[in-house]
Every structure is written in C-alpha cells, then in structure tokens.
N, C-alpha and C positions, 0 to 999 in steps of 0.2 A: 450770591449777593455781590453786585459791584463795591470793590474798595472805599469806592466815594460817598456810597449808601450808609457800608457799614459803618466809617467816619462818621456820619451825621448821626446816625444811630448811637453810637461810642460817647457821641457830645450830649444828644438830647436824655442819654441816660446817667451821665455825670451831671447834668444841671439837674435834674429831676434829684439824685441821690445826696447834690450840697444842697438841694432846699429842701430837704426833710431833715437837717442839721440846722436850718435856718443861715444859712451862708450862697451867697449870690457872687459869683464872678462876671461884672459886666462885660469882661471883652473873653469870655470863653466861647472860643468858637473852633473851627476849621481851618486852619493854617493855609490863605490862597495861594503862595506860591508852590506847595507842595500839592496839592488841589488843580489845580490848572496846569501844573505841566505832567510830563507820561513817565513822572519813575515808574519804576517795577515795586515800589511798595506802595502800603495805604497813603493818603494825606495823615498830614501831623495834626494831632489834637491841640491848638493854642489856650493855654492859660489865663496867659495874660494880665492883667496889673491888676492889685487891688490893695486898700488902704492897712494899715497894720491892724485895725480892729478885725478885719477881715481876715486876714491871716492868721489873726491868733485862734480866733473862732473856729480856721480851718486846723490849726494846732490839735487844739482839743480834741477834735471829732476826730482825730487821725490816733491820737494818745487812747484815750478811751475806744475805741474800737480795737488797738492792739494792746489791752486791756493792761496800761500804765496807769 
C-alpha cells in the first residue's frame, strides 16, 4: 500500500471511529504539504480546529476508553 493511501485510510478510519463517540472534526484531514512533497515518510494526519464542546466530548471518549 502507497503511504498516501494508507494516510487517507488512517483519516477515513479516525473519522469513522470519532463518529461513533458522536464527535466530528471538521478540518480532519491529510496534511498537503507533507502529502504533496517526496519525504520518505507517510503524510501527516491533520487534526485541525475544533470548538471546546468538541474537545471536551473528545476528552471523554479518550478518559473512558483508558477506563478513568
């Protein structure tokens, strides 16, 4: 599997995993400068911004999963 594949794969399985917490990061994507130029590693998975409700929601889902 190309790098760049498995990146989109790595993303479309992290948003699939925060919406079954009920939690949406609108700018979760693929990091294009790491994407478009020829490192020798994968592209970077971008996070990207989200409101404090959102955050906290992801809080939770992180605390309870490592069972705080």
């Amino acid at each position: 599997m190309h790098p760049h594949d498995e990146t989109e794969t790595c993303v479309d399985q992290l948003r699939t995993a925060l919406e079954a917490h009920g939690i949406t990061l609108p700018s979760l994507g693929i990091d294009l400068p790491t994407f478009a130029d020829t490192y020798t590693t994968p592209p970077l998975v971008s996070l990207g911004n989200c409101n404090t409700t959102t955050a906290r929601s992801l809080i939770a889902a992180l605390r309870k999963a490592a069972g705080e």
